[in-house]
DOBAPA-650066 format. One line per field, with one value per residue (C-alpha): x, y, z. Coordinates in Angstrom, 2 decimals. Layout:
<nodes>
c1 [X:...]
c2 [Y:...]
c3 [Z:...]
</nodes>
This chain:
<nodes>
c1 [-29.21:-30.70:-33.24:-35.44:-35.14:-37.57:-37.07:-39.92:-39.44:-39.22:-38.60:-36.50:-38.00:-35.19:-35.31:-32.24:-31.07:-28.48:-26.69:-24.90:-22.69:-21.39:-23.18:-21.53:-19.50:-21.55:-20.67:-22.84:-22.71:-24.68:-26.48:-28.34:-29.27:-31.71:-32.38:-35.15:-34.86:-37.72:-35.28:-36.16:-39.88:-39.64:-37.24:-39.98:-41.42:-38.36:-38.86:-40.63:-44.38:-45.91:-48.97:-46.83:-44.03:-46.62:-47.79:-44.06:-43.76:-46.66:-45.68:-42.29:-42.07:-42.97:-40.38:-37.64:-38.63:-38.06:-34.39:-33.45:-34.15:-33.23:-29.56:-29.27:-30.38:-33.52:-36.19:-37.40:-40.89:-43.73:-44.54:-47.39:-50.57:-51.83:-55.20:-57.45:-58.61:-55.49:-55.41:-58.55:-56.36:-54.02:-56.07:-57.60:-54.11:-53.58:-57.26:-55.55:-52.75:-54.73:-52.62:-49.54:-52.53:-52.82:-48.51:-48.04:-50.82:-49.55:-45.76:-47.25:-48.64:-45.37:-42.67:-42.08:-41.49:-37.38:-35.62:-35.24:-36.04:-37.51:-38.53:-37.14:-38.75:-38.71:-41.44:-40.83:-39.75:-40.43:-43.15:-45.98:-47.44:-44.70:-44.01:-47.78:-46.96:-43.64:-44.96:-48.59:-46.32:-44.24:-46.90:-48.81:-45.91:-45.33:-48.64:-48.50:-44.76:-45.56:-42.64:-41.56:-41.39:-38.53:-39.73:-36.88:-36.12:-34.51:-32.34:-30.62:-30.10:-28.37:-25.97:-25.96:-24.72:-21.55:-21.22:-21.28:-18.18:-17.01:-16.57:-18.27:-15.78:-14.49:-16.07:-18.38:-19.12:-19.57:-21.44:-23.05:-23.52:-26.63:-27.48:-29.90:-32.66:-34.99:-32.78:-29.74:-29.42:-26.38:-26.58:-24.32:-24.16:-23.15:-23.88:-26.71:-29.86:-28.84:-29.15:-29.75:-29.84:-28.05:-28.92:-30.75:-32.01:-34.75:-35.54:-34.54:-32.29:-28.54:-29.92:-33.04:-31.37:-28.97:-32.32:-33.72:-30.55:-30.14:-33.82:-33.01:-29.73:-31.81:-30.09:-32.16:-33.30:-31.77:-29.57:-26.86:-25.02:-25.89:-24.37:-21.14:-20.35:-20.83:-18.49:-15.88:-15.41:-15.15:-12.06:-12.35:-13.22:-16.31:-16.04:-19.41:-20.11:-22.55:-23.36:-22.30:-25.80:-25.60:-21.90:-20.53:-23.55:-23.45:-25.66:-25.70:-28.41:-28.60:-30.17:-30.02:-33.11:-30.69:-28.44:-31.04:-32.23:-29.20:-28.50:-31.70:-31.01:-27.62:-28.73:-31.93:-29.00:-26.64:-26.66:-25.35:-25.71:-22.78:-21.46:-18.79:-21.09:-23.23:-20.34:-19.34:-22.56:-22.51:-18.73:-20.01:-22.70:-21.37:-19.05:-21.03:-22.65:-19.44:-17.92:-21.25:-21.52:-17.88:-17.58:-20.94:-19.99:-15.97:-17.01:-19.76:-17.05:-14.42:-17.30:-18.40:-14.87:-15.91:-13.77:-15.32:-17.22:-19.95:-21.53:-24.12:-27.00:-27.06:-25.37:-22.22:-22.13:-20.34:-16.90:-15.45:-17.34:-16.23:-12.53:-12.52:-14.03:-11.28:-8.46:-9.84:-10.60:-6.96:-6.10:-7.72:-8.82:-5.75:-6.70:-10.11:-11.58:-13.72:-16.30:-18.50:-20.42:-19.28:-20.90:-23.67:-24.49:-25.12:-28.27:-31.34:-31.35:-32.22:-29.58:-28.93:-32.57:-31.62:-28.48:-30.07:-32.94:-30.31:-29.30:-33.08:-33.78:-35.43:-36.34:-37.87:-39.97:-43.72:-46.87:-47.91:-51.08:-49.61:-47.22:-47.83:-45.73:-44.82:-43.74:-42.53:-41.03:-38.38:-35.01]
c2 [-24.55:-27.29:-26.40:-28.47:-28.24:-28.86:-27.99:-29.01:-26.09:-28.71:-32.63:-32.95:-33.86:-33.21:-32.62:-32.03:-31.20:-28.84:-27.99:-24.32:-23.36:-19.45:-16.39:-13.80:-16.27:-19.50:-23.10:-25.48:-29.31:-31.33:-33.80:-35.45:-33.81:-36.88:-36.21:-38.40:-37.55:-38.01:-37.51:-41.50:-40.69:-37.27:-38.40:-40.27:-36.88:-35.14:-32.65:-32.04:-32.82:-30.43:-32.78:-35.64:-33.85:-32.85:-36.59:-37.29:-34.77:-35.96:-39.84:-38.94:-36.23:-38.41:-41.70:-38.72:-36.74:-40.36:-41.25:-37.08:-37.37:-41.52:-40.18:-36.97:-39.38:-37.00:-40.02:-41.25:-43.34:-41.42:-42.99:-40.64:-40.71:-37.60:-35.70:-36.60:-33.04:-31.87:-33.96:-31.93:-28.76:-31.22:-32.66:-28.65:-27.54:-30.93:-31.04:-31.08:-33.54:-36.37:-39.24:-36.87:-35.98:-40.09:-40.35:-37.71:-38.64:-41.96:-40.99:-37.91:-40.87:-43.09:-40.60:-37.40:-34.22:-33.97:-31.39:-28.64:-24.79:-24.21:-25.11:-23.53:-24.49:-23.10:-20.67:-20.08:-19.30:-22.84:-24.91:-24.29:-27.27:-28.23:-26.02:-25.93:-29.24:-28.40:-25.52:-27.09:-29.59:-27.31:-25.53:-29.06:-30.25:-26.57:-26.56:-30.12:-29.94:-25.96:-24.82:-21.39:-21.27:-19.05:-19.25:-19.06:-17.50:-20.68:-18.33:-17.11:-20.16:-21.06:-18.23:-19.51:-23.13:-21.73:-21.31:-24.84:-26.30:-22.49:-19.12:-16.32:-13.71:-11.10:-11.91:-9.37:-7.29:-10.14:-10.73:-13.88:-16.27:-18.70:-20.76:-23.61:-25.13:-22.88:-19.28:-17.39:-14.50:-11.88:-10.58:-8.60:-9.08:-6.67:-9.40:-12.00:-10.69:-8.04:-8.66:-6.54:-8.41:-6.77:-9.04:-12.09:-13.85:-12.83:-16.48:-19.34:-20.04:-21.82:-25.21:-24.55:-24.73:-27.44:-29.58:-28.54:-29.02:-32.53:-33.40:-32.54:-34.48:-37.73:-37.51:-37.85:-35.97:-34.03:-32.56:-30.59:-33.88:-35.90:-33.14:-32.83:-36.48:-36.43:-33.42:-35.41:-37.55:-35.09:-36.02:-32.72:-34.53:-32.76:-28.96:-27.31:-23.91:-22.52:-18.51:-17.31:-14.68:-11.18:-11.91:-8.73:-6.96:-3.61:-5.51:-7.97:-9.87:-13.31:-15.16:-19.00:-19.29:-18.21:-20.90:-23.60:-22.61:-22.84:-26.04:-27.55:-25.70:-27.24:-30.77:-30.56:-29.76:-32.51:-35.56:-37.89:-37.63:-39.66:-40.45:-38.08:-34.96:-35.73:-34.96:-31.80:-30.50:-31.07:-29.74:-26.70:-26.10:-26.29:-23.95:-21.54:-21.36:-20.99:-18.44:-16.12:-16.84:-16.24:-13.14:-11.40:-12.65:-11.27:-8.01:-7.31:-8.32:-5.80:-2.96:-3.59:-3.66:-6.68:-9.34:-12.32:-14.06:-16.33:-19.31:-21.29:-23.30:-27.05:-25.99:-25.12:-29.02:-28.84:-29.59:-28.02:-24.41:-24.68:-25.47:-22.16:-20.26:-20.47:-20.26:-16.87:-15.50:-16.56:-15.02:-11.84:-10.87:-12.62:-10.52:-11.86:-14.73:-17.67:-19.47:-22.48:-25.31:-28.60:-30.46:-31.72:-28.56:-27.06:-29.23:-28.45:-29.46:-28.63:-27.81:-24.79:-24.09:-24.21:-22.03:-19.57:-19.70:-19.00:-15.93:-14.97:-15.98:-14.64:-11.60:-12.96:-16.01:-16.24:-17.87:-21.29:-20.00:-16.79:-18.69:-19.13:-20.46:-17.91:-19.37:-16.20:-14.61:-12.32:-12.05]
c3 [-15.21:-17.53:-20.58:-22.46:-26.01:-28.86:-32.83:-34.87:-38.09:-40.96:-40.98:-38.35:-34.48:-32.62:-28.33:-26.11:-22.81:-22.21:-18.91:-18.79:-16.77:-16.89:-17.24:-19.32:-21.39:-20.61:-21.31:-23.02:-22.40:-24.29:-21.93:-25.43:-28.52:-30.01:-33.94:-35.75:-39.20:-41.91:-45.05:-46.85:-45.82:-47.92:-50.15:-52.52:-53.11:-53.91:-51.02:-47.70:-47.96:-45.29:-44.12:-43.91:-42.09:-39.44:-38.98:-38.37:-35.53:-34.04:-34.11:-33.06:-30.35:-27.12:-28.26:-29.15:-25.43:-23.87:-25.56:-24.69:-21.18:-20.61:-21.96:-19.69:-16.84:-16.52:-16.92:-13.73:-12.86:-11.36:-8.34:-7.79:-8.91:-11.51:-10.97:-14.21:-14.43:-15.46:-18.92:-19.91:-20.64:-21.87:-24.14:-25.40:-26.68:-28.77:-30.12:-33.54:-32.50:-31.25:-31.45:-29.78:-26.98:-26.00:-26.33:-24.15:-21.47:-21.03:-20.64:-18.08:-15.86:-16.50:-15.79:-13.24:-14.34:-14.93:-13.31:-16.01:-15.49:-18.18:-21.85:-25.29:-28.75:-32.14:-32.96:-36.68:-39.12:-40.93:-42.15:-40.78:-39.74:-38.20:-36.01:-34.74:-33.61:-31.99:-30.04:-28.88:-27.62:-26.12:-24.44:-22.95:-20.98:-19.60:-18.25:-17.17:-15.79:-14.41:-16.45:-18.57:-22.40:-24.11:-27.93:-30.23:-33.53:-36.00:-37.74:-34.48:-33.48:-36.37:-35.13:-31.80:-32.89:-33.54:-29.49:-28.19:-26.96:-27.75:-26.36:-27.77:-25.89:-28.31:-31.41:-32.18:-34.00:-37.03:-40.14:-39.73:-43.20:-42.72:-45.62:-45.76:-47.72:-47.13:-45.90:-47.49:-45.12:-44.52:-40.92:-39.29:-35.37:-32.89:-29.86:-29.13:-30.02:-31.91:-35.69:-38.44:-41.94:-44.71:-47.37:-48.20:-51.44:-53.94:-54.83:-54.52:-51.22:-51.91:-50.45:-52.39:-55.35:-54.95:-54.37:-57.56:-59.47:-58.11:-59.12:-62.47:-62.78:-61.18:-57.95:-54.47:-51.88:-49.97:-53.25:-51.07:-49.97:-53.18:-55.15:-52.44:-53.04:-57.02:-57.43:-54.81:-58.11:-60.56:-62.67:-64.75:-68.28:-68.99:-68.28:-67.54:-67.03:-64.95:-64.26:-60.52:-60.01:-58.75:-57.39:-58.09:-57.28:-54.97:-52.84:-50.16:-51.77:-53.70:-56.48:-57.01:-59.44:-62.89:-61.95:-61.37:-64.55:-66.07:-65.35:-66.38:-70.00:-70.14:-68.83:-71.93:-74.48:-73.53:-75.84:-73.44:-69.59:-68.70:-65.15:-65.65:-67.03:-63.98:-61.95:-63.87:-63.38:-59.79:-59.38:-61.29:-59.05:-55.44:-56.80:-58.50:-54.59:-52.61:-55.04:-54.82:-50.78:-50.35:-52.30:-50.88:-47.07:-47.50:-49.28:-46.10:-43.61:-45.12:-45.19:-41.66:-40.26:-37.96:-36.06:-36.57:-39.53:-38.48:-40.60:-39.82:-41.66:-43.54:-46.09:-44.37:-43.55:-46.78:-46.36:-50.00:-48.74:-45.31:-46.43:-49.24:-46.76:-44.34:-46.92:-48.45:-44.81:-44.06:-47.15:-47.29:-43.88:-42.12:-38.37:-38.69:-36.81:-38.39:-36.40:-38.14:-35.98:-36.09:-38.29:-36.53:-35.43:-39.03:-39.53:-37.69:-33.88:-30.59:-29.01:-30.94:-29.92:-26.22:-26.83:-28.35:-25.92:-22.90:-24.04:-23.71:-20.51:-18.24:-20.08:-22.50:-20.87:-22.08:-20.43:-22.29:-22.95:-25.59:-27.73:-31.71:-34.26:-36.92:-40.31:-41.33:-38.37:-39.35:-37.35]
</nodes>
């Protein structure tokens, strides 16, 4: 079976083809997994601008779809000729994506339909406008190419990352960690597709915050890496101290916003902003986040009794919370099992998109003509 991936929920335009093999316990190869990233577009703003992150999507999905399917050897010449009436419907479900509407219809006359069964892309949550673009794309090559649409939840496929190039025999039940820049969610997992989230954060989300933080220090966007690599350097000169929020809580929940705000108090009081107090500051913060993340995620995994802990998410990119993670599992929950994507995996893609969507298929396939994105959609 091969899939047809698309992820379109922020400012990434990612597409990939995946081949599985299995059914139970399936295997995943990666046949291409093409990411164009918009981060120096953004990065001038000092975060995502919505309307410009939808203009991206739309100049970049049909060059992207090209470089996925040329590297899975999927992209062949149509030798063919296409009925004209079919680009009316076509050209109905992009009326609000014209420029992607004349892409697409000249690559539909170039190239033959590949030989995929069918077609996952993200349906929320995310921003808006991106996603509109993702899944009206989505739905005009299954029409065109007469192909099925599994619509996928972003957070679950966050999860399902964690299960490429790995087995997911014997690992549930697990509470499953997923942190990025725009989700901090708790969510324990008794197998795929059933979730139940146990806590999440009032505010701001971890990746959030290290964006903010980094804004106010001078650093660019995105903050999580910029912070990562200042706090690499930290010599331990200037010592800066930073509250860890709700961390001993009852509660699965989190809150990033008192720390952000602390920060920008302690930055306003600081005489000097130095090279080295930058660095404090940043050491500071990625660990005020990995102690609260690691204390809520170990005390759920200890209440729940469950085999496996589960991360997944941009922020767990991080290699300091990925390398205290696994020492305090190993340390206090030595019979439990630790399962974190590789690296290029955490970020979004689409081939945790297609994952995900093969545990859904065929049950839950859907007709072109009923899918929506949901921003908010809930896991």
């Amino acid at each position: 079976m091969k899939i047809l991936a698309i992820e379109t929920s922020c400012d990434d335009t990612s597409i990939s083809i995946i081949k599985v093999s299995g059914k139970k316990n399936p295997s995943f190869d990666i046949l291409s997994n093409i990411v164009s990233s918009q981060v120096k577009i953004h990065r001038k703003w000092g975060g995502i601008y919505p309307a410009l992150a939808k203009r991206e999507h739309q100049k970049n999905l049909v060059p992207v779809l090209i470089k996925s399917l040329k590297k899975a050897k999927l992209l062949k010449r149509n030798l063919k000729k296409v009925e004209d009436g079919k680009f009316k419907i076509l050209k109905k479900t992009l009326e609000r994506e014209q420029n992607l509407y004349n892409k697409l219809k000249i690559f539909l006359k170039k190239y033959e339909k590949p030989k995929v069964d069918f077609i996952a892309v993200t349906m929320g949550p995310g921003l808006e406008p991106s996603l509109w673009v993702g899944v009206n794309f989505a739905k005009a090559i299954s029409y065109f190419w007469n192909l099925e649409i599994i619509p996928v939840n972003h957070i679950e496929a966050h999860i399902q990352a964690n299960f490429i190039g790995k087995s997911s025999k014997n690992l549930f039940p697990a509470i499953s960690l997923v942190v990025s820049g725009g989700h901090t969610q708790l969510i324990l997992t008794k197998g795929h597709g059933d979730y139940k989230i146990i806590g999440e954060t009032r505010d701001d989300a971890a990746g959030e915050c290290l964006d903010k933080i980094a804004r106010i220090l001078g650093l660019r966007y995105p903050g999580g890496p910029e912070i990562a690599s200042k706090a690499e350097k930290y010599k331990g000169k200037n010592v800066v101290s930073l509250p860890r929020p709700m961390m001993h809580t009852k509660d699965y929940d989190f809150s990033f916003s008192g720390l952000k705000t602390a920060a920008l108090y302690n930055f306003k009081k600081q005489p000097s902003k130095t090279k080295e107090y930058i660095r404090a500051v940043c050491f500071e913060t990625q660990q005020a986040v990995i102690d609260v993340l690691i204390k809520k995620t170990i005390r759920a995994a200890k209440a729940f009794r469950v085999k496996t802990i589960i991360l997944g998410g941009g922020v767990t990119a991080n290699k300091e919370l990925r390398k205290q993670f696994k020492a305090k599992i190993k340390k206090e929950l030595p019979h439990s099992q630790f399962s974190i994507p590789d690296s290029k995996y955490c970020t979004d893609n689409a081939a945790m998109i297609g994952a995900a969507a093969y545990f859904h298929w065929p049950k839950d396939k859907i007709s072109w003509r009923k899918i929506r994105a949901r921003a908010n959609l809930r896991l």
